[in-house]
C-alpha positions in Angstrom: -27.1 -59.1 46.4 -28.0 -62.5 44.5 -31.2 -60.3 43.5 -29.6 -57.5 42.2 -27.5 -60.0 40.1 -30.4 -61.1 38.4 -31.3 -57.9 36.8 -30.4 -56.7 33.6 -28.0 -54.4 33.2 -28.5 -50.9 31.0 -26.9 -52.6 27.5 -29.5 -55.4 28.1 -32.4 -53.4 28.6 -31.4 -50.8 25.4 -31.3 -54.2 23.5 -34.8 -54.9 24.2 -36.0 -51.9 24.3 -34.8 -51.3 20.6 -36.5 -54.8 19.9 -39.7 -53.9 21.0 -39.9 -51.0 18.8 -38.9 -52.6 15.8 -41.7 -55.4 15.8 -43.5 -55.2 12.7 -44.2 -51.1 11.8 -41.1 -51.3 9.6 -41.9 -54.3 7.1 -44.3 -51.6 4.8 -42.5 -48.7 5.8 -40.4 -48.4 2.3 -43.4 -48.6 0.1 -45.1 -45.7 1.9 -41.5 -43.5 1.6 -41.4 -44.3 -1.9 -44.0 -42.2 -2.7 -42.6 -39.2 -1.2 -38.5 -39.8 -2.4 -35.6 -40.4 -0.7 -36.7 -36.5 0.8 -38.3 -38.8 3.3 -35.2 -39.1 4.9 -35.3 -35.6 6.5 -38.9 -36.8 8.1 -36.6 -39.8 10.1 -34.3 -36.8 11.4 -37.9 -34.7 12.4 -39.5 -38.5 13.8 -36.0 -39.2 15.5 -35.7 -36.3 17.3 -39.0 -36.3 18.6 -39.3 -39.6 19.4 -36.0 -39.5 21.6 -37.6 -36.6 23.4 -40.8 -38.6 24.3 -39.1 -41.7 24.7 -37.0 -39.5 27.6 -40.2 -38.1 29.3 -41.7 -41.0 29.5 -38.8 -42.5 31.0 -38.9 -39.4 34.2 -43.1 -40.2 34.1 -42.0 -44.2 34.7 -39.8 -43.2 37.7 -41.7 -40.3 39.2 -45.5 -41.8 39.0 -47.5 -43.3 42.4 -50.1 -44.6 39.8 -50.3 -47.0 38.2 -51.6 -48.0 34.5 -49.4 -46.4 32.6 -50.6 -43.5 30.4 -53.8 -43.1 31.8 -52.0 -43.1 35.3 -50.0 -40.8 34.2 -52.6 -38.7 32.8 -54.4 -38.4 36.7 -52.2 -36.5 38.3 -53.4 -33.0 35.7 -56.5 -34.3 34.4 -58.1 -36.8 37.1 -60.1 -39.3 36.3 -60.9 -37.6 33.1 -57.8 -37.4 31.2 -56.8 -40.9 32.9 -60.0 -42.4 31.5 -59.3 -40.4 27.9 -55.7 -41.7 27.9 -56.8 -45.0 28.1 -59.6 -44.9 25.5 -57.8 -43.2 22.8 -54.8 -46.0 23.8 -56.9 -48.8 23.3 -58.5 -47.3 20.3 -55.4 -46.5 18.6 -53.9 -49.9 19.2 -57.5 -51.7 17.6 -56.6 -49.7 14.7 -52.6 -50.5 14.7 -53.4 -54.4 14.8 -55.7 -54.4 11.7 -52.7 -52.2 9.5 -50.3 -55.0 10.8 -52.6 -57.7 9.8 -52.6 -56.0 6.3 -49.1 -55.6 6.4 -48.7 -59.6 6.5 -51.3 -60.1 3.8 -49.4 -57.9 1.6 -46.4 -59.9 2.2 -48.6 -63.4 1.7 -50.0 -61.8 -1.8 -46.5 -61.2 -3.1 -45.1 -64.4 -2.2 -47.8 -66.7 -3.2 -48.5 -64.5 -6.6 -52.0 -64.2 -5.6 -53.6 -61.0 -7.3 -56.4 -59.9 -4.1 -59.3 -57.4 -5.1 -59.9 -54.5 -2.6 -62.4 -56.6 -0.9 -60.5 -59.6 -0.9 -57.4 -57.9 0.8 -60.1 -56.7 3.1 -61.5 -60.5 3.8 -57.6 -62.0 4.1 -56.9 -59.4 6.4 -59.7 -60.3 8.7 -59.2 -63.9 8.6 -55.8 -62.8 9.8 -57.2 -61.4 12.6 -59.7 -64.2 13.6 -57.0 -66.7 13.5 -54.6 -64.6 15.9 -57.4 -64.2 18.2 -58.2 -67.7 18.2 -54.9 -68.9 18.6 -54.3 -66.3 22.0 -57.3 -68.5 23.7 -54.4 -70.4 25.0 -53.4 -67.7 27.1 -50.3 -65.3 27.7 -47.4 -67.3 27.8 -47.9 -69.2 24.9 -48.8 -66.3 23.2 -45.3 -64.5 24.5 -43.5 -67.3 23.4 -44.6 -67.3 19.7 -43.9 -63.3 19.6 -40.0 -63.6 21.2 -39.5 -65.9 18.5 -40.7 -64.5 15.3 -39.5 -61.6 15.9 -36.3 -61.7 14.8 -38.2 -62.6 11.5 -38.1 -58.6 10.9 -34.8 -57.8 12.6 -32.7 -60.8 10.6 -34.1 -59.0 7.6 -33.3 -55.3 8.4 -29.8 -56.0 10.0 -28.9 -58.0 6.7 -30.2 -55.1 4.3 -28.2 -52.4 6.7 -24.8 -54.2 6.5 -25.0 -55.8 3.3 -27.0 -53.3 0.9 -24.3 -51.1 0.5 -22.7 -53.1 -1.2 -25.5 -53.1 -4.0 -26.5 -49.1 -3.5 -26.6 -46.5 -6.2 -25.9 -43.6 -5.3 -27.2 -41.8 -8.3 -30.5 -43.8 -8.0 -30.9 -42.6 -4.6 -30.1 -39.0 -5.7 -32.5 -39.2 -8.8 -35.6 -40.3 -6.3 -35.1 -37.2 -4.0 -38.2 -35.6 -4.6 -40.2 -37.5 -8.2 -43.9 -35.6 -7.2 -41.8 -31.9 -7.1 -43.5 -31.5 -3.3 -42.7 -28.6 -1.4 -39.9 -28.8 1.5 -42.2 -28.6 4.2 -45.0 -30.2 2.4 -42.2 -33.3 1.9 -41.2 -34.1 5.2 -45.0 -33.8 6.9 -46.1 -36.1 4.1 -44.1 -38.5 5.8 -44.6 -37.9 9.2 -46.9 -40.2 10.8 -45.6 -42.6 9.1 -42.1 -42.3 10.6 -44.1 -41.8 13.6 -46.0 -45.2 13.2 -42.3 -47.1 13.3 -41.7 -45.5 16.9 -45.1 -46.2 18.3 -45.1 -48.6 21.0 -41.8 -46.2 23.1 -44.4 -45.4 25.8 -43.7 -48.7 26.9 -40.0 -48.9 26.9 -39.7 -47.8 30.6 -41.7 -50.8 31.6 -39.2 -52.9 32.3 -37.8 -50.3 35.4 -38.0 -53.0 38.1 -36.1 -55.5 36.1 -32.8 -53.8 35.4 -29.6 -52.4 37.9 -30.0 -49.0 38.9 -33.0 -47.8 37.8 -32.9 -44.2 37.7 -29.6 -44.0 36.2 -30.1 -46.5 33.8 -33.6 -46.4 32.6 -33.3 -42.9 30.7 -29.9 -44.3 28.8 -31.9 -47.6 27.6 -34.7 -45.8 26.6 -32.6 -43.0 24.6 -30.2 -45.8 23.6 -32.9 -47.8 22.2 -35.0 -45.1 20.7 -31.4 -44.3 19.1 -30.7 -47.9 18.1 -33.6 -48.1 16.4 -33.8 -44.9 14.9 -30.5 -45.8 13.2 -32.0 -49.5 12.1 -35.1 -47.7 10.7 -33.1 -45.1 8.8 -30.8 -47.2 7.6 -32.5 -50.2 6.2 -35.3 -47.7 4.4 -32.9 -45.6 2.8 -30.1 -47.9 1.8 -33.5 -50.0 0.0 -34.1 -46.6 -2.0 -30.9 -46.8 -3.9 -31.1 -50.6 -4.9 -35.0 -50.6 -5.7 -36.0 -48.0 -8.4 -38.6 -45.8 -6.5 -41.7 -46.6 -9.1 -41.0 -50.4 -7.7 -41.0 -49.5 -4.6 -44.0 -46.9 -4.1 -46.2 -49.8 -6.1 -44.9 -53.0 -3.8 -46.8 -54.8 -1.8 -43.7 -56.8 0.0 -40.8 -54.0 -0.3 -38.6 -56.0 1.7 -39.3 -59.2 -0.8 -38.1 -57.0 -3.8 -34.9 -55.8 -2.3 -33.6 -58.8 -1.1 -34.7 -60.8 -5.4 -32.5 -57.5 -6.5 -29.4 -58.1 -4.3 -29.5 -61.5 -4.4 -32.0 -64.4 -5.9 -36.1 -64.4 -6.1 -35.5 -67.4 -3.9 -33.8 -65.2 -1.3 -36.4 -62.6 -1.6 -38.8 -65.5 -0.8 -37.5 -66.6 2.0 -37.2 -62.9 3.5 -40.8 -62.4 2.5 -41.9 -65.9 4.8 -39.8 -64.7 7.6 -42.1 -61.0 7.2 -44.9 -63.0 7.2 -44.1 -65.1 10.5 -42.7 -62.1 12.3 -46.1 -60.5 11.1 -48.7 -62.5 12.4 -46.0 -63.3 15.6 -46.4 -59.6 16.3 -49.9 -59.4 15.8 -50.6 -62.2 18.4 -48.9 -60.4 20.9 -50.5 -57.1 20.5 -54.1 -58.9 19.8 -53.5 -60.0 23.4 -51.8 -56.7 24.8 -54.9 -54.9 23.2 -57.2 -57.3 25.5 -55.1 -56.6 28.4 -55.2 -53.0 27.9 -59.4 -53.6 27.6 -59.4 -56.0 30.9 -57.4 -53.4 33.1 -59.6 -50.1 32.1 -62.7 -52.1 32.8 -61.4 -52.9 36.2 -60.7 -49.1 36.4 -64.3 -48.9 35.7 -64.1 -47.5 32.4 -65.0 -49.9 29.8 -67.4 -52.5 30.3 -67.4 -55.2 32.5 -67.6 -57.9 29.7 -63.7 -56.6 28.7 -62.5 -57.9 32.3 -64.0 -61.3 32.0 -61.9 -64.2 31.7 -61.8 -67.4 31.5 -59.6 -70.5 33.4 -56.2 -69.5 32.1 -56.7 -65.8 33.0 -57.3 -64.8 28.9 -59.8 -62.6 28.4 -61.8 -64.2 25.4 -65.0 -62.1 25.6 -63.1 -59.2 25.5 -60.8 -60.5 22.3 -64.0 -61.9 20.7 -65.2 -58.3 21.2 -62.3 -56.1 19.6 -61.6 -58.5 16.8 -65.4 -58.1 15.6 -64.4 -53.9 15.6 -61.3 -54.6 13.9 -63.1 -56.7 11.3 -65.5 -54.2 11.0 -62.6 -51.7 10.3 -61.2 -53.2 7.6 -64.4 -53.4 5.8 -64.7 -50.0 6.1 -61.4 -48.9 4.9 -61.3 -50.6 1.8 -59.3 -48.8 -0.8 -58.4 -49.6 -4.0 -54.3 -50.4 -3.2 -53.4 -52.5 0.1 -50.7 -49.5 0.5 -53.2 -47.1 0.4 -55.6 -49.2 2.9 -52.4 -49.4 5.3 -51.7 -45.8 5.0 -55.2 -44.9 6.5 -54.9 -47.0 9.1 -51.8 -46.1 10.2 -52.4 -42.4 9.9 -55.7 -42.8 12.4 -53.8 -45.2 14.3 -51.0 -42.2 15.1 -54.0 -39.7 15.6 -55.4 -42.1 18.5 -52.1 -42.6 20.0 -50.8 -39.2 19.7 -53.9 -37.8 22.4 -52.4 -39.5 25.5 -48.9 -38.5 24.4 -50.1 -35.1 24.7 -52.0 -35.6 28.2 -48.8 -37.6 29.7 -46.5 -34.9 28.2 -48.8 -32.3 30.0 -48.6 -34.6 33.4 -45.0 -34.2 33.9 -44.8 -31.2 35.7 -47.5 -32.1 38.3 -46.2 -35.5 39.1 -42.6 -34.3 39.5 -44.0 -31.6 42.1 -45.9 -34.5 43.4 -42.8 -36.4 43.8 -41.0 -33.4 45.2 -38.5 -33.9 42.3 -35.3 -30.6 42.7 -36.1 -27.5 40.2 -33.3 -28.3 38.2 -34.1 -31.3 37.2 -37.7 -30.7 36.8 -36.6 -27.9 34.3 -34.7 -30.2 32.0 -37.6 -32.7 32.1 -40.0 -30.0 31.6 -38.0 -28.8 28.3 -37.8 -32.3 26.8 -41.6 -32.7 27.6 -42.5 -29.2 26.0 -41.2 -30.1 23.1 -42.1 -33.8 22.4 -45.4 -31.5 22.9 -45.0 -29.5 19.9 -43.8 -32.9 18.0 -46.9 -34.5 19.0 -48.7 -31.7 17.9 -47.0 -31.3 14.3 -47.7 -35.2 13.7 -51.1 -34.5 14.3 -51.3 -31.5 11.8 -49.3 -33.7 9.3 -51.5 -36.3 8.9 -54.2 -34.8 6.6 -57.7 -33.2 7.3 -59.5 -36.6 6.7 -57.8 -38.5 9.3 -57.7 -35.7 12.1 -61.3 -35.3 11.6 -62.1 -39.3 11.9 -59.7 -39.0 14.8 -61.4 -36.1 16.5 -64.8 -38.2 16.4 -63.7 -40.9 17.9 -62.1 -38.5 20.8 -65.4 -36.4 21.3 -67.2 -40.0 21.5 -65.0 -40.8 24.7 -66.1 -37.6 26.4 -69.5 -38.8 26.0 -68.3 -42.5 27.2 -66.9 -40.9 29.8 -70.1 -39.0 30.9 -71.9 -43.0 31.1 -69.2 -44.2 34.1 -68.6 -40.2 36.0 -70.7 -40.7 38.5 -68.4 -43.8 40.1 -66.0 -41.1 40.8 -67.9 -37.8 41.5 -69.7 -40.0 44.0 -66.3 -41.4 45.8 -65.5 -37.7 45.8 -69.0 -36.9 47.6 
């Protein structure tokens, strides 16, 4: 009974869930929905919508799975070693990518405040220093690390719930209403251009059901944190972006490098919008250092699986895998070299865009799971129906995000998923021979 008193209860567990999504995919957000209009707004309702649906099926997939590591666990049960393996590739690929947009993200931020004016290639230097210095700084294992990140990361949410409450009070409404659609795009051609990135603020959902040992009444409880924070969040997100839109004339906002910054000069001082663009900044790089280490986590347990290679799972004393760290920021680095575009905006949207590509693939393969893991589990046909529903059409969500994120980024996305069959080909014969 003392146990179960420890636990978190369901209001506590939709907290953090909602926390953990926020992080830092929100700080460039405005800019990028500037340059589609206030429209953008009916791209949250689409992104919502979805998200809740996938943020419920993963929740069943937490309580229903025997396996374990997450995605690619789930994954096993229709696609066997396979789909787990490709689940867990196109994972870790897609967070590589995500790290090196947030990196940008807080050198945007750092640009604005400082008055710095970065070439292309400078941006592109800051942003791997940025990295370097978060990798360097995890050597000193996990719990420092997960110390920094609980911290700073009320550096984004101080910001957002601020502008949510108090922005009203400095909205136009007929500045909103005049930056509903400036580049005349088409309906449907207006809310896809904004898809992935809507989708890039609720990456990270998959693991909101983590936390299923920690709270009271799992089962019950679980699915309403997880749709309660999705919700939360989804509110937050919506909010904050949109309320910007009518204080910030959309030609400042598309062009910003620190849209947050620029809000917060309008309603209040420059000095205030200084302050808000340091807090960014810290919450920024606090995020970053927690991912940079999740990243070598997720790297350390698929080489265990046998996946990746065996220098990922090395670590040293205090359990950090450095080799593995050492290893991903040199890709990263290499990544932002090679996306080098003439705006930061513009470099962040790329990223972000193959960044949902990557991540969308085992969203598909755990979607498709569902139904074999609740047979597995010998879950009643009633409630496998529901679940199967929700799943279906997270499915077809999934699959619209991936449609509305351009030719050039589904193709670089595709290569990178045909190169893991062909990764996969180099470590098959571990399990075909277990098999045998």
């Amino acid at each position: 009974m003392a146990q179960e008193k420890k636990k978190m209860s369901v209001i506590q567990l939709t907290i953090i869930t909602a926390i953990n999504m926020m992080g830092s995919g929100i700080i460039m957000l405005p800019t990028n929905l500037a340059q589609v209009g206030t429209m953008s707004i009916l791209s949250w309702v689409v992104t919502a919508g979805g998200a809740m649906c996938l943020a419920y099926a993963f929740s069943r997939a937490g309580m229903y799975t025997r396996n374990s590591g997450g995605m690619g666990g789930y994954a096993e049960y229709s696609y066997g070693k396979a789909g787990s393996f490709m689940a867990n590739y196109t994972y870790g690929v897609s967070l590589v990518i995500a790290n090196a947009a947030i990196a940008i993200s807080a050198v945007g931020y750092f640009v604005v405040l400082f008055h710095l004016h970065f070439t292309p290639v400078e941006v592109a230097l800051a942003t791997i220093f940025t990295l370097w210095l978060a990798t360097v700084m995890n050597f000193g294992g996990a719990r420092i690390t997960g110390q920094i990140s609980t911290f700073t990361v009320w550096g984004v949410i101080i910001p957002v719930v601020v502008i949510s409450l108090a922005g009203w009070f400095f909205f136009s409404g007929h500045m909103y209403a005049t930056s509903w659609n400036p580049h005349n795009l088409g309906f449907f051609d207006g809310i896809s251009k904004s898809i992935s990135i809507t989708l890039w603020a609720f990456l990270g959902l998959e693991s909101a059901s983590a936390n299923m040992d920690s709270v009271e009444n799992p089962k019950k409880n679980v699915p309403i944190a997880v749709l309660g924070g999705t919700i939360g969040a989804a509110i937050m997100y919506i909010v904050s972006t949109n309320v910007m839109q009518g204080i910030v004339p959309n030609s400042t906002l598309a062009h910003s490098n620190a849209p947050f910054g620029v809000a917060f000069s309008q309603m209040f001082t420059p000095a205030i919008g200084n302050v808000v663009m340091g807090l960014m900044i810290l919450s920024c790089f606090g995020s970053l250092l927690g991912w940079q280490f999740t990243i070598a986590e997720v790297f350390r347990s698929s080489a265990h699986e046998g996946y990746f290679p065996k220098v990922f799972g090395k670590t040293i004393a205090n359990g950090t895998p450095v080799a593995g760290m050492v290893i991903i920021t040199i890709l990263q680095s290499l990544l932002a070299l090679m996306t080098i575009s003439p705006s930061l905006s513009k470099q962040f949207t790329v990223l972000v865009n193959l960044a949902v590509v990557t991540n969308v693939i085992p969203y598909l393969l755990s979607m498709g799971a569902l139904k074999t893991m609740q047979l597995d589990a010998k879950v009643t046909a009633s409630a496998r129906r529901t679940t199967n529903i929700v799943a279906t059409v997270a499915s077809i969500y999934s699959l619209y995000a991936l449609y509305a994120v351009g030719a050039t980024e589904l193709a670089y996305g595709a290569l990178v998923t045909f190169a893991g069959w062909t990764l996969y080909g180099f470590v098959s014969n571990k399990y075909d021979l277990k098999k045998a």
